[in-house]
C-alpha positions, -999 to 999 in steps of 0.1 A, spaced: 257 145 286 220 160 291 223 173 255 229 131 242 202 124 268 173 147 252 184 140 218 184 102 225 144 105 244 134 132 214 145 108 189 128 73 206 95 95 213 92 104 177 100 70 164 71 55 187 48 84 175 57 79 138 53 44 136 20 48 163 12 66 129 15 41 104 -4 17 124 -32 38 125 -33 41 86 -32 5 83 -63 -1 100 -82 28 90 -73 29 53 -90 6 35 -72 -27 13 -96 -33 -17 -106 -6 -39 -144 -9 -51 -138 -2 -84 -158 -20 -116 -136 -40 -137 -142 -30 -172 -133 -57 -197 -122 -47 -226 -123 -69 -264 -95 -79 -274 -81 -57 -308 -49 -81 -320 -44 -123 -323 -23 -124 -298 -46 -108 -275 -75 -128 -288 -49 -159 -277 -44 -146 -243 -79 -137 -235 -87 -172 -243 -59 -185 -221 -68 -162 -191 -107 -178 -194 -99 -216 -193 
């Protein structure tokens, strides 16, 4: 019964800790990447056609 008992507090400790974890990275990580959009000319028709959809 002490064996269940350790495994069950081991197990609940790591769980809080992982996720603890996780929360951490989701705060410090950051959500937009600051990357330049290159825009590149469309090459066929039907990406001439789509390119002119995107901009209405």
């Amino acid at each position: 019964m002490k064996d269940f008992k350790l495994k069950l507090i081991l197990s609940a400790l790591s769980a809080i800790i992982f996720s603890f974890i996780f929360i951490l990275l989701a705060f410090s990580l950051p959500i937009h990447k600051n990357e330049a959009m290159t825009q590149t000319k469309p090459k066929g028709k039907l990406e001439q056609i789509s390119h002119s959809l995107k901009n209405k």
